[in-house]
N, C-alpha and C positions, 0 to 999 in steps of 0.2 A: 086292537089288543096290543099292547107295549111290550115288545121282548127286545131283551138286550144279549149281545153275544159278547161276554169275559173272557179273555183270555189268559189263564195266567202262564208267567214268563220269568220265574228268578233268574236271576245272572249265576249263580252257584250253582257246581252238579259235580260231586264228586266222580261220579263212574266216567261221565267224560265232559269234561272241563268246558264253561259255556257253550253247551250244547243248542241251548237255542239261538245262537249266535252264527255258528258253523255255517259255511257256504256250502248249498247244498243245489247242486248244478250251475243254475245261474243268478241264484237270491238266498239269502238267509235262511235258515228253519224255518224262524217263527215267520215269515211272508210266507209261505206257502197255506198257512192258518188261515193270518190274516187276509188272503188274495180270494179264500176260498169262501169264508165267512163273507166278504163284500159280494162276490158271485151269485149266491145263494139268495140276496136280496130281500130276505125277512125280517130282518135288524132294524126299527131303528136306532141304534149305537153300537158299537164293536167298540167294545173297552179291553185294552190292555192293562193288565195289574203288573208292575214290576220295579226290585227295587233297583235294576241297573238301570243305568243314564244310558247306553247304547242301544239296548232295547226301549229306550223311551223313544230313544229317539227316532229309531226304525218307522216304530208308533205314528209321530209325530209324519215324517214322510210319507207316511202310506197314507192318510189321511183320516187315521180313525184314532178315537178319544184314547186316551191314557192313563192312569194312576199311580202315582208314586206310593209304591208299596212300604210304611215303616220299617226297619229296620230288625225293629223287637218280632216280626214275623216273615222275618228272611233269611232263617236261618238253617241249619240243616235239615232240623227236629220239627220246622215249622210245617205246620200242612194248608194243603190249596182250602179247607174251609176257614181257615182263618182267614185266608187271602180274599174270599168270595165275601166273606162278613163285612170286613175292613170296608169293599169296595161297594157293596150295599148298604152301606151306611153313609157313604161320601155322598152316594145317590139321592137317601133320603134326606140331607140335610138341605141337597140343590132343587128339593122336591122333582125329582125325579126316579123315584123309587117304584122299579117295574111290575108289573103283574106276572111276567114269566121271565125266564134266564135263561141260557145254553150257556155250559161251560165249552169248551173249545181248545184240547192241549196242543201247545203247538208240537207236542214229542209225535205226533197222529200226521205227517203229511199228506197221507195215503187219501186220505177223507175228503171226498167230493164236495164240491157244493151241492150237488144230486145227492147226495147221501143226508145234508144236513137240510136239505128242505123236503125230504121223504121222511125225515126221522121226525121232523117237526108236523107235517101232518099225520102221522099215526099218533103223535102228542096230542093232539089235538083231537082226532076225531074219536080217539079210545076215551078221551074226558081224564086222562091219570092225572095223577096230583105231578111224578115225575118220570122220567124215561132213563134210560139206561143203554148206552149198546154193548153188543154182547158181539161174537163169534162163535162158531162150533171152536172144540178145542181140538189142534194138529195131537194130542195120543190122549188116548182117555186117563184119568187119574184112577183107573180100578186098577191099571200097570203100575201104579207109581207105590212109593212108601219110602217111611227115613228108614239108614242103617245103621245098627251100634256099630260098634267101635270094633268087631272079632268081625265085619265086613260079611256076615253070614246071610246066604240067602233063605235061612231057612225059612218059610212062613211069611216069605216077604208078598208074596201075593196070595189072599183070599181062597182055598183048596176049591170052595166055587166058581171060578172063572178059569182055574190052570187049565183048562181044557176046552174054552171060549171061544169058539175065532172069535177076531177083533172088529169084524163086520155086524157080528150077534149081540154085541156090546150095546147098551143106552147109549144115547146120544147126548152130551156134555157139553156147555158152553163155558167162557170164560168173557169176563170185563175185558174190553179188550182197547178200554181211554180214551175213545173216538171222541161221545161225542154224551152228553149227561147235560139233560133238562130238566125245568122246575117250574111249580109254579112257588113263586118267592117266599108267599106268606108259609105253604107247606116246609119249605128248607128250611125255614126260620125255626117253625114248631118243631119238627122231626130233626134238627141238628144234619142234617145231610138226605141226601136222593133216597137211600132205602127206609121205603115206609108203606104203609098197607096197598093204597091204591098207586102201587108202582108200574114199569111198564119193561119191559123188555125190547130194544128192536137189534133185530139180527142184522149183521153184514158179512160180505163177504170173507172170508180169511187174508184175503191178497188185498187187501185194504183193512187191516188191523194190526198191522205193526208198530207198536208204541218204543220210539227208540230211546233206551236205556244204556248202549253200550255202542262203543265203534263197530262191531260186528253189526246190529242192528240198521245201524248208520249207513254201512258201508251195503247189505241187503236191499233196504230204500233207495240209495242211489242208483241202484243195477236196475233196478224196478225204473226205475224212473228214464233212464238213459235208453231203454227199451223200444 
């Protein structure tokens, strides 16, 4: 069975400035992806998608495939299934065009090789078309709500819950970017992972931190220096 591990990697990020660049203990971001991805050993190829020449190059050293991401889909506004298209199409022109995929962000350092070949066997043995991981989520969304502008609590929580404990509450997950499998022809048809025969695999929370901000950044390296 043919699965390829994508990783995709722009050079751009406005909240914090080549993030997956960032030295993070003793290697880059995106190596701790890529280090994990080769660990895990179900690959044949780990492709990096990106349009920075430093993350190519990273690529390049570590010794797994690469992609030079056009231009016209590196932009702010661009999204990673653009990026996934692009690079399954370079695939099939090399006739190499997979039967399954794992996407692989590198903002997810947390994410084991253990994680990503127990995610891949419940891919597998549940027969889904794709997989998804998830988390429980750290506070339920039955507390949360937007506020106008007069800052008013009034009715901001459900009169069914004010009186909940929070242990009595359903149990909530959230996408939490680790780790999203496919099988290729289904992404292709369904435009992205969510689709009928979809799959859920749970992980930990202390390995679901998808770093978006310094503060996130600066949480995973505590973790890690630990």
């Amino acid at each position: 069975m043919d699965c390829i591990a994508i990783i995709p990697a722009r050079g751009g990020s406005k909240r914090l400035p080549k993030k997956n660049l960032l030295p993070l203990i003793d290697k880059p971001l995106i190596r701790w992806t890529i280090d994990e991805a080769k660990e895990s050993g179900i690959f044949e190829r780990i492709i990096v998608t990106s349009d920075d020449e430093e993350i190519l190059e990273i690529s390049k050293q570590s010794g797994v495939d690469f992609v030079k991401r056009p231009t016209e889909i590196s932009t702010d506004i661009s999204t990673t299934y653009e990026a996934i298209l692009h690079l399954l199409e370079c695939q099939k022109k090399n006739n190499l065009f997979p039967s399954h995929f794992v996407v692989l962000q590198p903002t997810s350092p947390l994410r084991t090789a253990e994680d990503i070949k127990n995610a891949y066997k419940e891919f597998i043995n549940s027969k889904a078309d794709s997989l998804i991981s998830v988390c429980i989520t750290e506070h339920s969304p039955l507390w949360s709500n937007t506020l106008n502008e007069t800052l008013s609590m009034d009715r901001f929580l459900d009169k069914n819950i004010l009186n909940v404990r929070s242990q009595d509450l359903p149990t909530y997950y959230r996408i939490n970017g680790a780790i999203y499998m496919a099988k290729t022809q289904s992404y292709v048809n369904h435009k992205g992972f969510f689709m009928p025969n979809s799959r859920a695999f749970i992980m930990p929370q202390e390995r679901s931190i998808d770093i978006d901000s310094l503060l996130d950044f600066q949480i995973v390296e505590t973790i890690l220096r630990q």
